[in-house]
C-alpha positions as CSV (number, residue, x, y, z in Angstrom):
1,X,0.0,0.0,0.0
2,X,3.0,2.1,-0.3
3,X,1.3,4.5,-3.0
4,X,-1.6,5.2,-1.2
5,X,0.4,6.6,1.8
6,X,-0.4,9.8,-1.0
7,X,-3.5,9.9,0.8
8,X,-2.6,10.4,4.2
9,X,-2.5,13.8,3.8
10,X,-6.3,13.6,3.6
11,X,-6.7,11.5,6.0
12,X,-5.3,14.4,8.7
13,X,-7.3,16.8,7.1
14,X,-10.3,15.0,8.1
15,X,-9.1,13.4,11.1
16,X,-12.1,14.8,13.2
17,X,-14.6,13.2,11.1
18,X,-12.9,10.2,10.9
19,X,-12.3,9.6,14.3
20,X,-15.8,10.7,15.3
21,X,-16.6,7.8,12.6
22,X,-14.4,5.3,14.6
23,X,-16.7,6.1,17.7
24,X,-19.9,5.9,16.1
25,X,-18.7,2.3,14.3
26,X,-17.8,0.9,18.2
27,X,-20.9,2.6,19.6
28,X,-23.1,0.4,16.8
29,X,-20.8,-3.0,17.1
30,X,-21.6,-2.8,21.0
31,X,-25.5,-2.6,20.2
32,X,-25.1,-5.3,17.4
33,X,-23.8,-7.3,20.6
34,X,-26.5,-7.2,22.4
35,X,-28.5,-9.0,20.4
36,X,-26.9,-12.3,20.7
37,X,-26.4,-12.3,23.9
38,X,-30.8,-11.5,24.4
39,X,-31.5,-15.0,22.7
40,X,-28.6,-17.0,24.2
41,X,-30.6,-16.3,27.6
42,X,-34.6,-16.4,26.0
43,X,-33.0,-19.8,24.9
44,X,-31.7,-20.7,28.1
45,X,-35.3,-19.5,30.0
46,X,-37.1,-21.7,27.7
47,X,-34.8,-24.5,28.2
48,X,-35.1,-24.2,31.9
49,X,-39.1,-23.8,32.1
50,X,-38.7,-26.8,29.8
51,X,-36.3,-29.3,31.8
52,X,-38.5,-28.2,35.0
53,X,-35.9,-26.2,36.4
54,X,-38.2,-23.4,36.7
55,X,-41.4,-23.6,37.0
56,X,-43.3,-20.0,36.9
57,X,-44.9,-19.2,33.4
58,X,-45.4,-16.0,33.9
59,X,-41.7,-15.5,35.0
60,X,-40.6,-17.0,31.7
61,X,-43.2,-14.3,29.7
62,X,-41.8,-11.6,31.7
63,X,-38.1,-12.6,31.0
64,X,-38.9,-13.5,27.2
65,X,-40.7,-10.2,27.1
66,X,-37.8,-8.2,28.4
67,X,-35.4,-9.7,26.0
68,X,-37.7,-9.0,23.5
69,X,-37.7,-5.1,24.2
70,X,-34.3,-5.2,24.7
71,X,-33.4,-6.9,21.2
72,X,-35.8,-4.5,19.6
73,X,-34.2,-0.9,20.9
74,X,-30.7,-2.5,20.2
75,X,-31.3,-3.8,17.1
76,X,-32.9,0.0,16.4
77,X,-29.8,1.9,18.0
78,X,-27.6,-0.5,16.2
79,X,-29.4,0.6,12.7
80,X,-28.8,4.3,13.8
81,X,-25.5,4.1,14.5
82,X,-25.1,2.1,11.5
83,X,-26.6,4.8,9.3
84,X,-24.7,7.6,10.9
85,X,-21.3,5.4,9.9
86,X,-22.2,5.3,6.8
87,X,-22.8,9.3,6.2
88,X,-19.7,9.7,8.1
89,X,-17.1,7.5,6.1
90,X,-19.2,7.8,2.9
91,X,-19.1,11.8,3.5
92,X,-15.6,11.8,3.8
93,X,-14.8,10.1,0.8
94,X,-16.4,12.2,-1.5
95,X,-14.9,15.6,0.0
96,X,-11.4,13.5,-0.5
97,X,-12.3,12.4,-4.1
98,X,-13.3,16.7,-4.2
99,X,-9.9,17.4,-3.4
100,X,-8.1,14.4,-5.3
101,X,-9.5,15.8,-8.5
102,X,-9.0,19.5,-7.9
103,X,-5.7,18.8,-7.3
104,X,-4.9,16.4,-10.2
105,X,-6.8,18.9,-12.6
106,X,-4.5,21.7,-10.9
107,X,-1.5,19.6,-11.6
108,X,-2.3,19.6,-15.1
109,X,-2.8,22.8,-15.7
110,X,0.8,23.9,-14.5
111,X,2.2,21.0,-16.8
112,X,4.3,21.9,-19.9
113,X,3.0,21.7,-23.6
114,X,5.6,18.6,-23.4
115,X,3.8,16.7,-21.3
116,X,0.7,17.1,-23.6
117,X,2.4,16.0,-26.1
118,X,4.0,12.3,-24.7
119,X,0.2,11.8,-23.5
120,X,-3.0,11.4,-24.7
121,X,-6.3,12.6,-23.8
122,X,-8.0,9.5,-22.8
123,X,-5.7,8.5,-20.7
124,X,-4.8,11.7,-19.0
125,X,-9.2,12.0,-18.6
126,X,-9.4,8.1,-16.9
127,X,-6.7,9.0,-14.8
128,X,-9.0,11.5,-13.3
129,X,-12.6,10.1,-13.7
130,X,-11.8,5.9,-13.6
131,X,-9.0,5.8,-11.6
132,X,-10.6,8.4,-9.0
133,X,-13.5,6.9,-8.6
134,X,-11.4,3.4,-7.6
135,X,-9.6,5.2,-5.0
136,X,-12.3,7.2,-3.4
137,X,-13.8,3.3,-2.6
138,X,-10.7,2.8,-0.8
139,X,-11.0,6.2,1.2
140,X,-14.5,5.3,1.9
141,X,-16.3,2.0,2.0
142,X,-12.8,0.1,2.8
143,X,-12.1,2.3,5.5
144,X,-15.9,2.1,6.7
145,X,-15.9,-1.8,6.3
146,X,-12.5,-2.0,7.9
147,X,-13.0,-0.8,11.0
148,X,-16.0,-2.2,10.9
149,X,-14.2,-5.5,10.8
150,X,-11.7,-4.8,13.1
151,X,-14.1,-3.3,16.0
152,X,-16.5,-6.5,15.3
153,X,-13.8,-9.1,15.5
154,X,-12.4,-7.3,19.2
155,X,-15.7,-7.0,20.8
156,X,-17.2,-10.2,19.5
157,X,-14.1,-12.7,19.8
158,X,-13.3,-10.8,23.5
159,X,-16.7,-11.7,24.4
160,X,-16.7,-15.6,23.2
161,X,-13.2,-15.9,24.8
162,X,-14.8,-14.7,27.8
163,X,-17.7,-16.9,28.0
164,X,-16.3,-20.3,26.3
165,X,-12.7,-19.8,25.6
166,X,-12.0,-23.7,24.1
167,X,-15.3,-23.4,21.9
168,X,-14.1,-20.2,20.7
169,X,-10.8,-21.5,19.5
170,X,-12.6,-23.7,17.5
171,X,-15.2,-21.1,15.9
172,X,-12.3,-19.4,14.7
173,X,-9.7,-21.8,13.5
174,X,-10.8,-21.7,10.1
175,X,-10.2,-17.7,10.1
176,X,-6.1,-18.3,9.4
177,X,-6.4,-20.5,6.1
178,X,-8.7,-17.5,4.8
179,X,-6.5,-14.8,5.9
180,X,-3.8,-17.0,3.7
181,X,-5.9,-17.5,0.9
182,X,-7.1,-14.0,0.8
183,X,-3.2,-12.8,0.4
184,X,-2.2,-15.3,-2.5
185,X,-5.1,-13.9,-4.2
186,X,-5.1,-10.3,-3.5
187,X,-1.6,-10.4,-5.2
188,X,-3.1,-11.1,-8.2
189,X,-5.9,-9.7,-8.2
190,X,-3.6,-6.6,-8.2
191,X,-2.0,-7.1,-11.2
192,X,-4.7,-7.9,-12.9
193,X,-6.5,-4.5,-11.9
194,X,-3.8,-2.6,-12.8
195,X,-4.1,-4.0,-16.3
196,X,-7.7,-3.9,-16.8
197,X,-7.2,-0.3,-16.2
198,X,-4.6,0.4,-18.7
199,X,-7.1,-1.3,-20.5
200,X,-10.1,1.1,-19.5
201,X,-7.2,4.2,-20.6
202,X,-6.5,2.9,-24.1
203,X,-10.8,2.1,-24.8
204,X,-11.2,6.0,-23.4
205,X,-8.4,7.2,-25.8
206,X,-9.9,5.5,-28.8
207,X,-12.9,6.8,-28.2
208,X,-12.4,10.1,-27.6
209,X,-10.6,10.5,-30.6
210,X,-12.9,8.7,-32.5
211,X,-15.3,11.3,-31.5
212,X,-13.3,14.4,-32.0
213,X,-12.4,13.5,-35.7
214,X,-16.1,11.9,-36.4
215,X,-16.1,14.5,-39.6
216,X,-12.9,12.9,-40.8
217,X,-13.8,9.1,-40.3
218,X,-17.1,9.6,-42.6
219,X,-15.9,12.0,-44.9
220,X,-13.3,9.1,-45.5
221,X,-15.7,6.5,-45.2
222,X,-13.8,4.3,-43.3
223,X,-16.6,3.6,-39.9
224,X,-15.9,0.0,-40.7
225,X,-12.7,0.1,-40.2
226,X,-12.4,2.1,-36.8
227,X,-15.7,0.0,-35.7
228,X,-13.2,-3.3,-36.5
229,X,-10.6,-1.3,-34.5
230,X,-12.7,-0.6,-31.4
231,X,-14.3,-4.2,-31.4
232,X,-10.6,-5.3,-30.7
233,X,-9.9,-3.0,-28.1
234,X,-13.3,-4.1,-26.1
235,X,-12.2,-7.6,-26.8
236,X,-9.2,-7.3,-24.9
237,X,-10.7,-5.4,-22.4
238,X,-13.5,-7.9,-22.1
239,X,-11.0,-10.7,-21.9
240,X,-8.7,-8.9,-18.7
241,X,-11.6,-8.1,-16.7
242,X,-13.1,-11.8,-16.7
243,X,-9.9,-12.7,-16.0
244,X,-10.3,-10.4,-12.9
245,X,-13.6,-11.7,-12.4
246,X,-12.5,-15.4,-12.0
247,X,-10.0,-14.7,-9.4
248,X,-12.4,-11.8,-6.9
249,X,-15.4,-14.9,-7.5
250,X,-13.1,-17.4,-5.6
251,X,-13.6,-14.9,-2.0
252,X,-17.6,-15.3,-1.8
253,X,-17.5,-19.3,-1.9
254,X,-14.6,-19.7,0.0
255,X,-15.9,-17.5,2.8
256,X,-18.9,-19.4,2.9
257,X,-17.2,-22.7,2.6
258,X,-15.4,-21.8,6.1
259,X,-17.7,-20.5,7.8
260,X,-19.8,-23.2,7.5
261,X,-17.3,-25.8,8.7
262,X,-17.0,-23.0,11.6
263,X,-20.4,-23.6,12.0
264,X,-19.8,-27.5,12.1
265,X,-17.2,-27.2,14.8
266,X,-19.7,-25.3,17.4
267,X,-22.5,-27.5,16.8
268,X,-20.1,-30.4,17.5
269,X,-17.8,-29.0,20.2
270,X,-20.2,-26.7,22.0
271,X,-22.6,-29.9,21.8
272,X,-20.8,-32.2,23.5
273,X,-19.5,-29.9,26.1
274,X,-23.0,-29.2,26.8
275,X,-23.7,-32.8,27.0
276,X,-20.4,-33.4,29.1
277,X,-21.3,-30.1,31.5
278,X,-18.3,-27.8,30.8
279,X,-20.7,-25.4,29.3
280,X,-22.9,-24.6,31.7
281,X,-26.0,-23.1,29.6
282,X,-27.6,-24.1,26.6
283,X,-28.1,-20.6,25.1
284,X,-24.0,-20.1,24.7
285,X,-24.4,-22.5,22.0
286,X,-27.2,-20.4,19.8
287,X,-24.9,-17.3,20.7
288,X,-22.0,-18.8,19.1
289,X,-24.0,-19.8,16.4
290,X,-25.6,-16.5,15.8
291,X,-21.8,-15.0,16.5
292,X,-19.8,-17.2,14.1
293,X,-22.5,-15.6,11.2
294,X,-22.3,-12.4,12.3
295,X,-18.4,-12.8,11.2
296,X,-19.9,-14.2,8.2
297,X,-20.0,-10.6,6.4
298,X,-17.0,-9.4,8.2
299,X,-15.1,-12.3,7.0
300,X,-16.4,-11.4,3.2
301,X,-15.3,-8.2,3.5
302,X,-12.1,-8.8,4.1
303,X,-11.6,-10.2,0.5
304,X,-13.9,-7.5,-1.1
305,X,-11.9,-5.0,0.9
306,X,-8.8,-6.8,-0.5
307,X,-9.8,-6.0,-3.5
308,X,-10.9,-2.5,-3.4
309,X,-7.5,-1.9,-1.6
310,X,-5.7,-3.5,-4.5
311,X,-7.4,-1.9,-7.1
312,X,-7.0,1.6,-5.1
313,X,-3.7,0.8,-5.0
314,X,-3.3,0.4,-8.9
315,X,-5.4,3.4,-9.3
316,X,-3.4,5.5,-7.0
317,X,0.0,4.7,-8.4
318,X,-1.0,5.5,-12.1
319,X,-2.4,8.7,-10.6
320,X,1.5,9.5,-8.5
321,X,2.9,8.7,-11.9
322,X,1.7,12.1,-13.3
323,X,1.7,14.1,-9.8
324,X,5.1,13.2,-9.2
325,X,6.0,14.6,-12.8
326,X,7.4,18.3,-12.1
327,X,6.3,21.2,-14.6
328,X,9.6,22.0,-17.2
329,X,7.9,25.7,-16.6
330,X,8.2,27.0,-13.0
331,X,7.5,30.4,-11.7
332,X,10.9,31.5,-10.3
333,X,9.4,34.6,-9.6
334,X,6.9,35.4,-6.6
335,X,6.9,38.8,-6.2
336,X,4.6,40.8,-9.1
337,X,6.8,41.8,-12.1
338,X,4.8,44.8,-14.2
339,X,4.8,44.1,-18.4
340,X,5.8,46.9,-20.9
341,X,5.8,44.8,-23.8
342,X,9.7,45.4,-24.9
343,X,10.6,42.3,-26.4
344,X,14.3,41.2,-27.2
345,X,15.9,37.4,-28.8
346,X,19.6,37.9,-28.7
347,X,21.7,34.6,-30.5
348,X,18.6,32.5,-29.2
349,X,18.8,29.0,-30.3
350,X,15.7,26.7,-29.6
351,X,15.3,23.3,-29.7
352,X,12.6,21.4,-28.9
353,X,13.2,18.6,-26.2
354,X,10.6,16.3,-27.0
355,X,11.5,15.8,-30.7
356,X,15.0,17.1,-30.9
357,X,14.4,19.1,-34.1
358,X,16.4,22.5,-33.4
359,X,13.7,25.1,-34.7
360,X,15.4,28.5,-33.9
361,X,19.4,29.1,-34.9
362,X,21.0,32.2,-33.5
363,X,17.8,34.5,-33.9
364,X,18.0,38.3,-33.0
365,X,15.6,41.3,-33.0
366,X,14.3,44.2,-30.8
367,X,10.0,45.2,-30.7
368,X,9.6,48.1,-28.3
369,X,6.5,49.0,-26.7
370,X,4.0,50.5,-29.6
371,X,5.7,48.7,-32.5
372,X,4.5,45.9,-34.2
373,X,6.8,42.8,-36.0
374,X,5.5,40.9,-38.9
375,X,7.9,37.4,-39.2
376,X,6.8,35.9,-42.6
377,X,8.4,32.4,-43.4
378,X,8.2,28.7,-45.1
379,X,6.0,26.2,-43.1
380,X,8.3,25.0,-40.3
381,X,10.5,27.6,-40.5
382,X,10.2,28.7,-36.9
383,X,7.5,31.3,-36.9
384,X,5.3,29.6,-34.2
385,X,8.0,28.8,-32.1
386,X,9.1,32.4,-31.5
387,X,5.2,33.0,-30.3
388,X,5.3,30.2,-27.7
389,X,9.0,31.4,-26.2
390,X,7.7,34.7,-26.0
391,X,4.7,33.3,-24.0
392,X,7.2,31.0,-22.1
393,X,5.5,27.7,-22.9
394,X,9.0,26.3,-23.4
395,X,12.7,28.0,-21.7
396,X,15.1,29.0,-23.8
397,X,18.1,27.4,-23.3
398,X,20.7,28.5,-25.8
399,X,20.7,32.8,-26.2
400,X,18.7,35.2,-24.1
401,X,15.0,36.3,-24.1
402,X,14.3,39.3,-22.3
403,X,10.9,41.0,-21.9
404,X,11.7,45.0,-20.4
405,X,15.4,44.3,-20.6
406,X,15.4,41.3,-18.1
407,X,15.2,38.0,-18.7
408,X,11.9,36.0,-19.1
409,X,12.6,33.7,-16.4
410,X,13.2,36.3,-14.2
411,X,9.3,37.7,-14.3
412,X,6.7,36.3,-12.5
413,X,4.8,33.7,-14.6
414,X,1.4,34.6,-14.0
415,X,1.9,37.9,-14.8
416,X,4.0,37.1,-17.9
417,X,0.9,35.4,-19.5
418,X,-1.9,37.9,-18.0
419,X,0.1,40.3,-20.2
420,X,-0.4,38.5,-23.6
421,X,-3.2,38.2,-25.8
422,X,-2.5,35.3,-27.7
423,X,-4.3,33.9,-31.2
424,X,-3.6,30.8,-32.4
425,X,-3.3,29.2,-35.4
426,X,-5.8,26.4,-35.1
427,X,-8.3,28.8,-32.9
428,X,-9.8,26.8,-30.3
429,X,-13.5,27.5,-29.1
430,X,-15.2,25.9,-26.1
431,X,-18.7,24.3,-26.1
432,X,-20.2,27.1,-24.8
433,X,-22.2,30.6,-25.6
434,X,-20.2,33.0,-27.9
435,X,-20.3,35.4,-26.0
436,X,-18.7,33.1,-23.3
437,X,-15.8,32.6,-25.4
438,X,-15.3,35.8,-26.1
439,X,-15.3,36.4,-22.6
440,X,-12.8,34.0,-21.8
441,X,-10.3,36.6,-22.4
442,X,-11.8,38.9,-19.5
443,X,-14.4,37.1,-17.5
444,X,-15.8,40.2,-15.9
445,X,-16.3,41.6,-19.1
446,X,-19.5,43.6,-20.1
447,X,-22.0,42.8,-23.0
448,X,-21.2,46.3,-24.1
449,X,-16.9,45.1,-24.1
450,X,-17.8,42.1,-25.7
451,X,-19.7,43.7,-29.0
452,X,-17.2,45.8,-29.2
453,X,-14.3,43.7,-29.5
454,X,-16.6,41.7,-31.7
455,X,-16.9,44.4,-33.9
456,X,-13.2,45.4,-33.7
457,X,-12.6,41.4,-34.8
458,X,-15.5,41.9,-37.2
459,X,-17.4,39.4,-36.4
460,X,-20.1,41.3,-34.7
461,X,-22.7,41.1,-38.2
462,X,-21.9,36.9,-38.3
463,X,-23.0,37.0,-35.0
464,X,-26.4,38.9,-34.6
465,X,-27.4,36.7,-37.9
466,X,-27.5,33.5,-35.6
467,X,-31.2,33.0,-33.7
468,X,-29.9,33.3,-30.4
469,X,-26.8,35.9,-31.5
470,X,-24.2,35.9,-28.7
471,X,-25.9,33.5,-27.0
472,X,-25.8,31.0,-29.1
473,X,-24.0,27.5,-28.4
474,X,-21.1,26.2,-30.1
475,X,-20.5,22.8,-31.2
476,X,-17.2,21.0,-29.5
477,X,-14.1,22.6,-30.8
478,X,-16.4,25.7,-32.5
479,X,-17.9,23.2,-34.9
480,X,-21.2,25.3,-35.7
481,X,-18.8,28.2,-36.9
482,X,-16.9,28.4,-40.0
483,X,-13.0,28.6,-40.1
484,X,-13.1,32.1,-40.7
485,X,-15.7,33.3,-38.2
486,X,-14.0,31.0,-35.6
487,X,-10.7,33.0,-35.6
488,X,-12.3,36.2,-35.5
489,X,-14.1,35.2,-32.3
490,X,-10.7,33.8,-31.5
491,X,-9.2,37.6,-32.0
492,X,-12.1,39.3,-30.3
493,X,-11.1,37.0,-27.4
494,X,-7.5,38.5,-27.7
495,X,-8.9,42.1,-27.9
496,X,-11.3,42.0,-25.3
497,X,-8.3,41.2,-22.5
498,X,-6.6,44.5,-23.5
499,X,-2.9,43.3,-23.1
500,X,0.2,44.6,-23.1
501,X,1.6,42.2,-25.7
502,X,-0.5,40.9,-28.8
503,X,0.6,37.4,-30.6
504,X,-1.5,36.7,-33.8
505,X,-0.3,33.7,-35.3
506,X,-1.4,33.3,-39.0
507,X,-5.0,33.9,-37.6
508,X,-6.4,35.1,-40.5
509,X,-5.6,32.9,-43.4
510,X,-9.4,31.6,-43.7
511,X,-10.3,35.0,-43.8
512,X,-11.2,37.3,-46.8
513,X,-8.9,39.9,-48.0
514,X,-11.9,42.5,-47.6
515,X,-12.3,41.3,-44.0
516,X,-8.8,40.8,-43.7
517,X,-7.9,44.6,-44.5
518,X,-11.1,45.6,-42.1
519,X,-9.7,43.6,-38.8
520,X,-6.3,45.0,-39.8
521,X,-7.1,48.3,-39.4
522,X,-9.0,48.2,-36.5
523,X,-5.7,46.0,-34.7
524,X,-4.1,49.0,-35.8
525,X,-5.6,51.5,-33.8
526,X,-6.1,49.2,-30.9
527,X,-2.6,48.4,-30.8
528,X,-0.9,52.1,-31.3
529,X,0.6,51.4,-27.4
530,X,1.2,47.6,-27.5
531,X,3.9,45.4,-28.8
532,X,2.0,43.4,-31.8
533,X,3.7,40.7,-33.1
534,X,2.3,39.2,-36.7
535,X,3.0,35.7,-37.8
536,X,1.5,35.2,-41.8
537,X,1.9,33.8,-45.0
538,X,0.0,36.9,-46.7
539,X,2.0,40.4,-47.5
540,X,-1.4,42.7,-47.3
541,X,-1.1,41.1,-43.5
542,X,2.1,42.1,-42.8
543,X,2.9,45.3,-45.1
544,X,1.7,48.1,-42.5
545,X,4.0,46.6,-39.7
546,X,6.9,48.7,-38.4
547,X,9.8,45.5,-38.6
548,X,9.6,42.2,-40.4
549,X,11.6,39.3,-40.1
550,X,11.6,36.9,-42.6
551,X,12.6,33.2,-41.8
552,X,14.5,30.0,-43.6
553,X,14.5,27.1,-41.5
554,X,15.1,28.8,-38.1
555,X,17.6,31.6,-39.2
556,X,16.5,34.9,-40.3
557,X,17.4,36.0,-43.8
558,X,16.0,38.9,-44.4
559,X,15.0,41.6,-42.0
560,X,13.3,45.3,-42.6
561,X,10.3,47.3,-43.8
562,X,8.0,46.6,-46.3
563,X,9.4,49.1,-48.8
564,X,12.7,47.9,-47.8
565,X,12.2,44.4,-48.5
566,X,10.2,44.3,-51.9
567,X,13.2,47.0,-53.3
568,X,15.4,43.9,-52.1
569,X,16.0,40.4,-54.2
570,X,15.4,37.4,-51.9
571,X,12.1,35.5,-50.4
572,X,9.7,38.6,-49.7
573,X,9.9,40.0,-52.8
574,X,9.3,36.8,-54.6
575,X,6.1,36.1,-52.3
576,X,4.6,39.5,-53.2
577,X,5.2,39.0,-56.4
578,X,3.4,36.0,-56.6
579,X,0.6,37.1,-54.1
580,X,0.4,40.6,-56.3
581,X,-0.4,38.4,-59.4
582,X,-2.4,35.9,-57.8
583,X,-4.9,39.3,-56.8
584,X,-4.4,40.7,-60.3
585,X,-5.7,37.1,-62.0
């Protein structure tokens, strides 16, 4: 159980409730005593009105009747204290599984674009749903049924000790050989959890990516094939968890198959003990009887608590594999660090750990506050990659990177990012209203604020032509927008935050050039007192700026204005000469 001592930290969080649980637990095991102990002696009453040995009726009413009353209100207190266990443990378990998930979804959020990138989805989502869920059963009804256990076996075995110590030893000689059996099995049964859920990780991976690229597997016809695909994968997963199946099924007949012989042994031993007069009453027979099956469940939750504990501890070790990863970004910096915008790569040389490929080589250039850069470039030439260094999603390594003439790792993190407004290439919307989305680049923001950095994106007129207008509900990933409409939304999100530093990364190529020269003009203005930077493949995006960069493969070749450049032989020119005859045919 070594990887669930994670837990323990919960466990002191809640000690209070916990321990108030443990009370409650001994407080009903003490009532569920009782009851035993009432028929034992209405047995023995009987049995002496019976053999004569007393002969007053109404004695024997009154005495049954007591018992009677008495086996009722502890049998009742028993239920309550009982239910109160349950809403205590059970409680418990869900505020841990609260705080399990926060902290794993927490966790994730501070991890690297690297880690995103070595993992998948579906896994990283049944890490925090499946797996979860397995652990909070070890927080909870484990727990619950463990002490349960535990306080049952005390009381009760105490209390047979003290009344018929030899009989007792009998009762419970059985008891070892399960404990035995239990271990042997509980060893596999752990193994064979933690593969059903790597299992239950790959099914949820397929699946989700099934779904996500739904548009791709019928435009290409090929259901049949993924269907085949998924068929296997629920095979395998069918066959691992009958596999578990047969070994937890062996606990249930086992127990029963002991207890029963326990059973046996007092009918046999107490009997002729009684018959030989080292027992003295009748009735410590039936109590033993009704004692041994009160172990009964006890004895079956030990190997169902087994296994929860085994599969918790499967669950919970997949679940320390990812906490224990550490972020490749940390913020170095606690104390607040204000954003200008000045932005300055001097000999920076990137490569990217996960791959190796080395996408930046010995890359200068200067934006002040109020200027804006264009960088124009082939497809993997290192245009993105200047975009996510600025927004520190990966540390530069080689070169220096300083924002406001000190070095990026040197600000504070969360400020760093609060100052960018950042477009992607591939815009990403949420499933929600579009005016949420919008939003999501200043949550306070006000309906007025959001129509006018829709209009500033323009967008607004796509907008107010849906039903509902901003309130209408996008499809997952934006689907119920076009390309075009989904990175303007994307820029109005950008606008709407009002940062220091704007980052447009080719986030306008499934625009029109009519739009395109509307939404420039408009960033213009906005931008008169920010640092823009403009990554594009289209001059008319990049003419107005103040500095382009153009780059080959990580190195930049050319450098200037736009006059500068198209008066100069090399890669820009060529491009606007083929975009200016492209416009012309």
């Amino acid at each position: 159980m070594k990887e669930l001592k994670y837990l323990n930290k919960y466990f002191l969080k809640y000690r209070w409730r916990l321990l108030l649980g443990v009370f409650i637990t001994i407080v009903a095991t003490v009532f569920k005593l009782v009851v035993p102990m009432k028929v034992g002696d209405s047995v023995t009453v009987v049995k002496q009105y019976l053999n004569g040995e007393v002969t007053d009726l109404a004695y024997v009413k009154h005495e049954l009747l007591i018992n009677i009353l008495l086996l009722l209100g502890a049998a009742l207190l028993s239920a309550f204290f009982t239910f109160m266990m349950r809403q205590t443990f059970i409680v418990v378990s869900r505020y841990v599984e609260y705080d399990l998930k926060n902290e794993i979804f927490q966790h994730y959020e501070r991890l690297s674009l690297g880690f995103y990138k070595q993992n998948r989805t579906g896994d990283l989502m049944n890490r925090i749903s499946e797996d979860v869920s397995k652990v909070r059963m070890y927080v909870g009804p484990a727990l619950m049924y463990s002490i349960t256990t535990i306080t049952l076996f005390i009381v009760i075995i105490s209390y047979m000790f003290y009344t018929a110590p030899i009989l007792t030893w009998y009762a419970i000689a059985p008891l070892p050989i399960l404990s035995i059996a239990i271990y042997k099995l509980s060893v596999i049964i752990n193994q064979r959890s933690t593969i059903v859920q790597q299992y239950l990780s790959k099914l949820t991976t397929f699946t989700q990516e099934s779904f996500s690229g739904i548009a791709v597997i019928k435009a290409y016809g090929t259901e049949e094939s993924i269907n085949a695909n998924f068929e296997e994968l629920a095979e395998g997963s069918k066959v691992k968890n009958i596999d578990l199946a047969k070994v937890q099924a062996l606990f249930f007949p086992l127990m029963m198959l002991l207890i029963g012989v326990s059973n046996i042994l007092v009918i046999y031993i107490g009997g002729s003990r009684y018959i030989n007069g080292q027992i003295a009453e009748f009735g410590t027979i039936v109590e033993f009887l009704i004692y041994v099956n009160m172990l009964t469940w006890p004895v079956a939750v030990v190997g169902w608590v087994t296994s929860m504990v085994q599969r918790a501890e499967a669950s919970q070790e997949r679940i320390n594999e990812f906490l224990k990863t550490e972020p490749a970004i940390k913020n170095l910096v606690t104390e607040s660090t204000p954003i200008d915008g000045e932005i300055e790569f001097n000999n920076l040389t990137f490569t990217y750990p996960d791959t190796g490929i080395t996408a930046l080589k010995n890359v200068s250039f200067l934006v002040k506050p109020g200027e804006t850069l264009a960088i124009v470039g082939n497809t993997g030439s290192g245009k993105s990659t200047i975009l996510e260094l600025i927004g520190r999603l990966y540390d530069v390594k080689a070169g220096m990177l300083n924002i406001d003439q000190t070095s990026i790792r040197n600000l504070n993190l969360e400020n760093l990012r609060d100052s960018i407004g950042y477009v992607p290439q591939d815009a990403f919307l949420f499933s929600d209203s579009i005016k949420n989305n919008i939003r999501f680049g200043k949550e306070e923001a006000t309906e007025e604020e959001v129509i006018y950095a829709a209009k500033n994106a323009a967008v607004h007129k796509n907008i107010i032509g849906f039903k509902k207008g901003y309130d209408t509900i996008l499809g997952e990933r934006g689907l119920t927008l076009s390309g075009g409409q989904k990175q303007r939304v994307s820029i109005a999100r950008a606008i709407i935050k009002d940062p220091q530093i704007l980052l447009f990364d080719d986030c306008l190529s499934a625009v029109d050039t009519e739009t395109e020269e509307e939404i420039l003009q408009n960033l213009f203005k906005i931008s008169k007192d920010k640092t823009t930077i403009i990554v594009s493949h289209r001059i008319s995006s990049v003419k107005n700026a103040n500095k382009i960069i153009v780059l080959d493969e990580g190195k930049i070749i050319q450098k200037g204005s736009h006059e500068e450049l198209v008066n100069i032989e090399g890669y820009y020119k060529e491009l606007y000469s083929k975009q200016l005859l492209e416009k012309e045919m």
